[in-house]
C-alpha positions in Angstrom: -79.3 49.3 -22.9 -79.4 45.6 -23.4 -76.1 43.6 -22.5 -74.2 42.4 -25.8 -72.3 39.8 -23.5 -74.7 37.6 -21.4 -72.4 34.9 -20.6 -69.7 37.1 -19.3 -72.6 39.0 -17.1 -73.4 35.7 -15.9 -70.0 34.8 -15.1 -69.3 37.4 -13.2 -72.3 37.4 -11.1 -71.5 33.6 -10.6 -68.0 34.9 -9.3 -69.5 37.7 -7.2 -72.2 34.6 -5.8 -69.1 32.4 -5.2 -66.9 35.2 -3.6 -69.7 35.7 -1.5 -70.6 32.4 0.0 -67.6 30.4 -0.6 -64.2 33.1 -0.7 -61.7 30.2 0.3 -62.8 27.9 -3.2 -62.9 31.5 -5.0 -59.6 31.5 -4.3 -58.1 28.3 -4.4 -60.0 28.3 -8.3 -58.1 32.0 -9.0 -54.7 29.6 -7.7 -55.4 27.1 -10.2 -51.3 26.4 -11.3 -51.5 24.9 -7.6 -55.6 23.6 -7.5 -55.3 21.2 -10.2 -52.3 19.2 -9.4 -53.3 19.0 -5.8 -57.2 17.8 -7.4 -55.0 15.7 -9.9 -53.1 14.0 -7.1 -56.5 13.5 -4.8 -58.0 11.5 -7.5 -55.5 9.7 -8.0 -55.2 8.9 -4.3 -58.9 8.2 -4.5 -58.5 6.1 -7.6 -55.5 3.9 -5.6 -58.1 2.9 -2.5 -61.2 2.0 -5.0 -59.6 0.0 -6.9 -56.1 -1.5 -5.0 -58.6 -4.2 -3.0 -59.7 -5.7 -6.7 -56.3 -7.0 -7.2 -55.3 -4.4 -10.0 -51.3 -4.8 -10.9 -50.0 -1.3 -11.1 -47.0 0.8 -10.1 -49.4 3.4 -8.5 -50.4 1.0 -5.6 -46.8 0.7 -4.7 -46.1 1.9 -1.1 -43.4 4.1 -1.7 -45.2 5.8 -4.4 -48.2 6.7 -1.7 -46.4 7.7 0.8 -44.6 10.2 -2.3 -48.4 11.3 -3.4 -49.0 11.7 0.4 -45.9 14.2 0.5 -46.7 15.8 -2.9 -50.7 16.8 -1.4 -49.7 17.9 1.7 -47.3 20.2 0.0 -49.8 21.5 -2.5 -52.6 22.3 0.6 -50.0 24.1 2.5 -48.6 26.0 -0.6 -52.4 27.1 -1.6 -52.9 28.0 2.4 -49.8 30.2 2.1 -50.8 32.2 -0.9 -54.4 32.8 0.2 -53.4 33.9 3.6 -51.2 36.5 1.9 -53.1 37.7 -0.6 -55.7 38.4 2.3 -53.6 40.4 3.9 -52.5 42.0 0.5 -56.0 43.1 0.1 -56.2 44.0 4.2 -53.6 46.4 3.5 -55.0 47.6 0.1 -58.4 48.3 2.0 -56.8 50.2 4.5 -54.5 52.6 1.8 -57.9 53.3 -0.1 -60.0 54.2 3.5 -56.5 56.6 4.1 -56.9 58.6 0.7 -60.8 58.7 1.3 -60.3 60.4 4.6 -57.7 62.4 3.2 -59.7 64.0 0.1 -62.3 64.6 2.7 -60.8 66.6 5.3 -59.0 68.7 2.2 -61.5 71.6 2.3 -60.3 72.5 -1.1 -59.2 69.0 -2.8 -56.7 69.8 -5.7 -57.2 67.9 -8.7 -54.1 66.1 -9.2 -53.1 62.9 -10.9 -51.5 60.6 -8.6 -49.3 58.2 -10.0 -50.7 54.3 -9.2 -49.0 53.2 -5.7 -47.6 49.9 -6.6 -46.6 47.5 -3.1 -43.9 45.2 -4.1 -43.8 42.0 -1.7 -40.8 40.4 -1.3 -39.4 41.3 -5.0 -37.1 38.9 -5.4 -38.8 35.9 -3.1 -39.8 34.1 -6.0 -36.5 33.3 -7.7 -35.5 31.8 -3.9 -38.5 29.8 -4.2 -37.6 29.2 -8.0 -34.4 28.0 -6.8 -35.0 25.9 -3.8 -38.0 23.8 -6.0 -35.1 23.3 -8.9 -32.8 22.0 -6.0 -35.4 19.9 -4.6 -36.9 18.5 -8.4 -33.0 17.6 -9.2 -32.3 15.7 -5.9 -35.7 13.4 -6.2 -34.7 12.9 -9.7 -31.0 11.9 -8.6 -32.4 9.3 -5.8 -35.4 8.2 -8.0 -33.0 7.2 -11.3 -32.1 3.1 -10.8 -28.6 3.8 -11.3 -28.3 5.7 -8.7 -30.0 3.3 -6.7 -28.4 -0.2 -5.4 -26.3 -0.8 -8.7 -28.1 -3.8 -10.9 -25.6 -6.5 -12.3 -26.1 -9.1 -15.0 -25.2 -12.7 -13.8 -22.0 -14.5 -15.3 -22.7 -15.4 -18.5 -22.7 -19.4 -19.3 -22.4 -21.0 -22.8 -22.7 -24.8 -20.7 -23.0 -26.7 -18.4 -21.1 -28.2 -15.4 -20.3 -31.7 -16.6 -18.0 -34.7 -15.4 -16.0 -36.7 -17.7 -13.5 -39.8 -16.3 -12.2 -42.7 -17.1 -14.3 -46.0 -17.5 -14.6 -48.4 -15.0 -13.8 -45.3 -12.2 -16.8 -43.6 -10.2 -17.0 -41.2 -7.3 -18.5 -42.0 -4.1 -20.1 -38.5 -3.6 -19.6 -35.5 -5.1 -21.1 -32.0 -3.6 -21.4 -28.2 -5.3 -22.0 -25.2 -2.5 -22.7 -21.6 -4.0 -21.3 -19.3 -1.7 -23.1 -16.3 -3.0 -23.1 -14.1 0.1 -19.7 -12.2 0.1 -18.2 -10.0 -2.3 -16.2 -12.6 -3.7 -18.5 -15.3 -4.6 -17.1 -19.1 -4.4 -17.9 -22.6 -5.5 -17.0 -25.5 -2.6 -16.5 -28.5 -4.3 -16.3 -31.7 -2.3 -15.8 -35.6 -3.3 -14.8 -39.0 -2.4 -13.4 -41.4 -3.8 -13.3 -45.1 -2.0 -11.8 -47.8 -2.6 -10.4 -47.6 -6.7 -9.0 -50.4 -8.9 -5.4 -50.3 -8.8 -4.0 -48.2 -12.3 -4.0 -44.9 -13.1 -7.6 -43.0 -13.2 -8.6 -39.6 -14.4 -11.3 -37.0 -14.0 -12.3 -33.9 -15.6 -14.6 -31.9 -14.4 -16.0 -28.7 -16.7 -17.8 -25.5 -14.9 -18.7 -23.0 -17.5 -17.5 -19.7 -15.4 -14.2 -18.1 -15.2 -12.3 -18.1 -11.6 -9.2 -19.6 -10.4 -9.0 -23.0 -8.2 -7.3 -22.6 -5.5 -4.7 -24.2 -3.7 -4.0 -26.4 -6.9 -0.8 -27.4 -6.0 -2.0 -29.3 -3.0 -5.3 -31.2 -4.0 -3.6 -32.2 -7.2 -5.7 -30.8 -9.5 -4.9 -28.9 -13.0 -6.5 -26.0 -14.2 -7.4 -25.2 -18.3 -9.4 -22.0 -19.4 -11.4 -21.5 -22.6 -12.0 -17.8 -22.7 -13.8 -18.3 -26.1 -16.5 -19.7 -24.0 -16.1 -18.4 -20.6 -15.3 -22.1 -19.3 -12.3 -23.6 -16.7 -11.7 -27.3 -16.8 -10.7 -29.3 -13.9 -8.2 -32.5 -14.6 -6.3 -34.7 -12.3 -5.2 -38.0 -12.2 -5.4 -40.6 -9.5 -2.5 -43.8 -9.2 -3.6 -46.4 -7.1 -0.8 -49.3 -6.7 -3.2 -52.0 -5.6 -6.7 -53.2 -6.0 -9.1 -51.6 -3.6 -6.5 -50.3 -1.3 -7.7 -48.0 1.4 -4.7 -46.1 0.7 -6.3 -45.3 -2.6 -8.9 -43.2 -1.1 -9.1 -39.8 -2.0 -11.2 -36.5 -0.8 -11.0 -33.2 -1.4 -12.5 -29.7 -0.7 -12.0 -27.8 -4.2 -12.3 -24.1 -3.8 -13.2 -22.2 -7.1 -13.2 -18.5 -7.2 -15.2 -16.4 -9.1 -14.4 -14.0 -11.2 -17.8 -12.2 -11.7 -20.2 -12.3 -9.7 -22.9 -15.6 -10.7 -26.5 -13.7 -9.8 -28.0 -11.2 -11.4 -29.3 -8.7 -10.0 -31.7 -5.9 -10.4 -32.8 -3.6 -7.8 -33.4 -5.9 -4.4 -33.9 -9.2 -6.5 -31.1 -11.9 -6.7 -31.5 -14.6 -9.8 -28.9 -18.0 -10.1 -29.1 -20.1 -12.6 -27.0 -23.3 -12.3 -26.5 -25.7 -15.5 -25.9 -28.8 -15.9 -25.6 -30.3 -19.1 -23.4 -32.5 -21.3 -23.2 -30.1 -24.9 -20.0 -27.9 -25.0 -18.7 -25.6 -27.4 -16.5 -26.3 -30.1 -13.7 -24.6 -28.7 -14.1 -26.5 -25.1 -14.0 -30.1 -27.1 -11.2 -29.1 -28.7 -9.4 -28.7 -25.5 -11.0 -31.9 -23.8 -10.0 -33.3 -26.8 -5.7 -32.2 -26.7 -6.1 -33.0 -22.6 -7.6 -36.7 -22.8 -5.8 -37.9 -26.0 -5.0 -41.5 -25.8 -6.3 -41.8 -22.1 -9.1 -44.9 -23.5 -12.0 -44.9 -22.6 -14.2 -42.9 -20.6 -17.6 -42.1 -19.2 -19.7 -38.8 -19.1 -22.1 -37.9 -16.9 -23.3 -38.0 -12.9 -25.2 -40.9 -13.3 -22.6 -43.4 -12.1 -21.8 -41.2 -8.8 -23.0 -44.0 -6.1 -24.6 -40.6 -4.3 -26.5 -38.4 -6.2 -24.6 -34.8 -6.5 -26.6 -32.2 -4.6 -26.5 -28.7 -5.5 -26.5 -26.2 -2.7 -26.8 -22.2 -2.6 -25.9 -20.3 0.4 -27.7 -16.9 0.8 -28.6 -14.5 3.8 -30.8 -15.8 6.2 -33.3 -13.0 6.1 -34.0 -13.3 2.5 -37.6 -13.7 1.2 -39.8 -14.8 -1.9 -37.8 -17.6 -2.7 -39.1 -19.2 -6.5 -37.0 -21.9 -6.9 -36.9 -24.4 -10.4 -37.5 -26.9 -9.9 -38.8 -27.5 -6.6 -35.6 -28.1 -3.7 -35.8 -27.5 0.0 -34.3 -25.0 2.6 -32.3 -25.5 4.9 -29.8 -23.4 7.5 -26.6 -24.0 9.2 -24.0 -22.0 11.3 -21.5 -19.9 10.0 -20.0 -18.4 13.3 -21.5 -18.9 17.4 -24.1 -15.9 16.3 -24.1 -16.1 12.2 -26.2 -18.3 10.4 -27.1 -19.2 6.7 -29.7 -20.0 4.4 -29.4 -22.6 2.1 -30.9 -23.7 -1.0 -30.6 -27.4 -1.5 -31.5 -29.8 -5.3 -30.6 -33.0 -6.2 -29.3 -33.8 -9.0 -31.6 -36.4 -11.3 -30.1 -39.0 -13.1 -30.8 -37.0 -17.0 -28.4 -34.5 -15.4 -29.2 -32.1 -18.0 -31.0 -29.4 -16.3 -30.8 -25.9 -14.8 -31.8 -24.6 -11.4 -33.0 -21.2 -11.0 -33.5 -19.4 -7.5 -34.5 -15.7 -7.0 -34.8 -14.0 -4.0 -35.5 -11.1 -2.3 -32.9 -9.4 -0.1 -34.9 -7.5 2.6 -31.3 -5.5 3.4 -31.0 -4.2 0.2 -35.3 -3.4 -0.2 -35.2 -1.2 2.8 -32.3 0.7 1.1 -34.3 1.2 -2.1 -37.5 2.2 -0.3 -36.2 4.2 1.4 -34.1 6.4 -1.5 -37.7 6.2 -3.1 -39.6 7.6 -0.5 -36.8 10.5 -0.3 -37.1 11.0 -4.1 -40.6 11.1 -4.2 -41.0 13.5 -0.7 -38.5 15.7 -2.4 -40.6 16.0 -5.3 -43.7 16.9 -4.1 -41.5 19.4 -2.1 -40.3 20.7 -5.5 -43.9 21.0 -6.7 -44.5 22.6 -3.6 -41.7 25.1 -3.9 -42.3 25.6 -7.8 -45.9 26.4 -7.2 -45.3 29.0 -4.9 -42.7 30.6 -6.6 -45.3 30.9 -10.0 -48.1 32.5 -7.6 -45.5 35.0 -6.1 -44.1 35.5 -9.3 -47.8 36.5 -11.5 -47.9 39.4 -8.2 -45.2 40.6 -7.8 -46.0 44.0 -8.0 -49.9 44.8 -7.9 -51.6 48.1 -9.0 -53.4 49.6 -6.7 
């Protein structure tokens, strides 16, 4: 009688060939809900050290996401080891039930027919919902530690509609006049420092416009007045100098200003730091209007840095441990001491005569990168524990009660 299904003849003698020769890959291709992922994930290992030396830009050749894949194989191989070994021992004990009836049918002398109902071995009947579990607990804690928010907050910077600019009174210039970004604490601050020496004798004025919001502190004892703009997120500076005679060394005037952020001025997103500092001379309608009320009828006057004798620099203080620094346009670094055992990185520009320009710096802060690899490499462990867990629980699930 001639076979009416070849190919399923030949499929099962290919079965019976590869049971035969090869039982472990029999199996692991009967465990397929845990064989392809764990072939899946070795390709794409493979795929990651063929073609990461070519220069290829991709998330997959990230460390952290590795050392996850590494996590998520070994987790497959052991699952796949566990549910062979068992069902080898399933079929140990299944082996030794049928050699027990055989030898019990033949030493009956007089076997009674009698239909036995199917013996039925139930393994750990309700192991599978543990494992269920445990993989659901594990899946929602890597996705709770891989999310961004729940990683190092990111922040937008403090929004600016202009520039910092400098506007006074004609015939009056600064000697020197310096802007340090603090950017390291919590509260974020601007040191302001300038000179002025000797002045004409009169009365002079300054005003001096930083497009953030803060509060200058100590105003009652530098002299200066503060105005904000909230339409355009700007404070203005003013303060008037007297000076009784020409040139009079009793004229001079310095001062450290201290302006206090209210936001913070980088942005930030994940370990990266951005600034950007403006200078420029355009300001919004409402700010005018309000240089406008504050200098009516004070004459003439001057804008711009260009008539500072030394030209403004422009420093930024950061950690010293941070790295990839892009700076624009091109400044130099330098350090100094904050305490006996504390120092400081600092970003320093000049500022060019045009004095309409913005500097941009972003950085890395190594502190902060460790902290995100390392939520990373949990997330991603914990999911290939999940797969792990998830994988096993399927297997133990589809036999959870086999017929005999």
């Amino acid at each position: 009688m001639n076979d009416k299904n070849p190919k399923k003849k030949s499929s099962e003698s290919y079965r019976e060939w590869l049971r035969k020769y090869f039982p472990f890959i029999d199996r692991a291709l009967y465990y397929y809900s845990i064989s392809l992922p764990l072939i899946t994930s070795l390709l794409v290992l493979i795929f990651i050290q063929v073609f990461q030396p070519f220069g290829i830009k991709s998330g997959l050749f990230d460390p952290s996401f590795r050392i996850g894949l590494g996590f998520t194989i070994w987790g497959f191989v052991l699952a796949l080891i566990t549910v062979i070994l068992a069902d080898r021992r399933i079929d140990k004990l299944e082996k030794s039930i049928r050699e027990i009836k055989e030898f019990v049918n033949f030493k009956d002398e007089k076997p009674k027919v009698v239909e036995h109902k199917p013996i039925r071995i139930k393994i750990r009947p309700h192991s599978y919902k543990i494992l269920f579990l445990i993989g659901l607990i594990f899946l929602v804690g890597g996705y709770f530690f891989y999310m961004p928010p729940n990683q190092i907050p990111d922040r937008p910077g403090a929004q600016t509609w202009e520039g910092i600019s400098l506007t006074h009174n004609d015939g009056f210039n600064f000697t020197s006049f310096e802007f340090n970004f603090d950017i390291l604490a919590n509260n974020q601050y601007l040191y302001m420092y300038y000179n002025v020496f000797p002045m004409k004798a009169g009365t002079h004025y300054a005003l001096l416009i930083l497009p953030y919001v803060g509060k200058l502190e100590n105003i009652s004892e530098n002299g200066w007045k503060q105005y904000n703009v909230s339409s355009s997120n700007t404070s203005i500076l003013y303060k008037e100098f007297y000076c009784a005679e020409d040139y009079s060394y009793k004229c001079h005037d310095d001062k450290n200003l201290i302006f206090d952020f209210q936001d913070k001025i980088d942005a930030k997103q994940y370990y990266i730091h951005s600034i950007n500092i403006p200078f420029a001379r355009m300001l919004q309608p409402a700010t005018v209007d309000k240089v406008d009320e504050i200098l009516k009828g004070k004459g003439n006057m001057e804008q711009g840095w260009k008539n500072v004798v030394t030209p403004p620099t422009i420093r930024v203080t950061v950690n010293e441990s941070v790295t990839q620094l892009n700076p624009i346009p091109d400044g130099y670094m330098t350090s100094f001491r904050l305490q006996p055992q504390n120092t400081a990185s600092v970003f320093v520009w000049s500022l060019p005569d045009h004095d309409n320009i913005t500097y941009h710096l972003d950085y890395t802060n190594p502190g902060e990168r460790r902290t995100f690899d390392d939520q990373r490499n949990v997330s991603l462990i914990m999911f290939g524990s999940s797969a792990s867990f998830l994988g096993i629980a399927l297997v133990e699930y589809r036999r959870r009660e086999p017929k005999i």
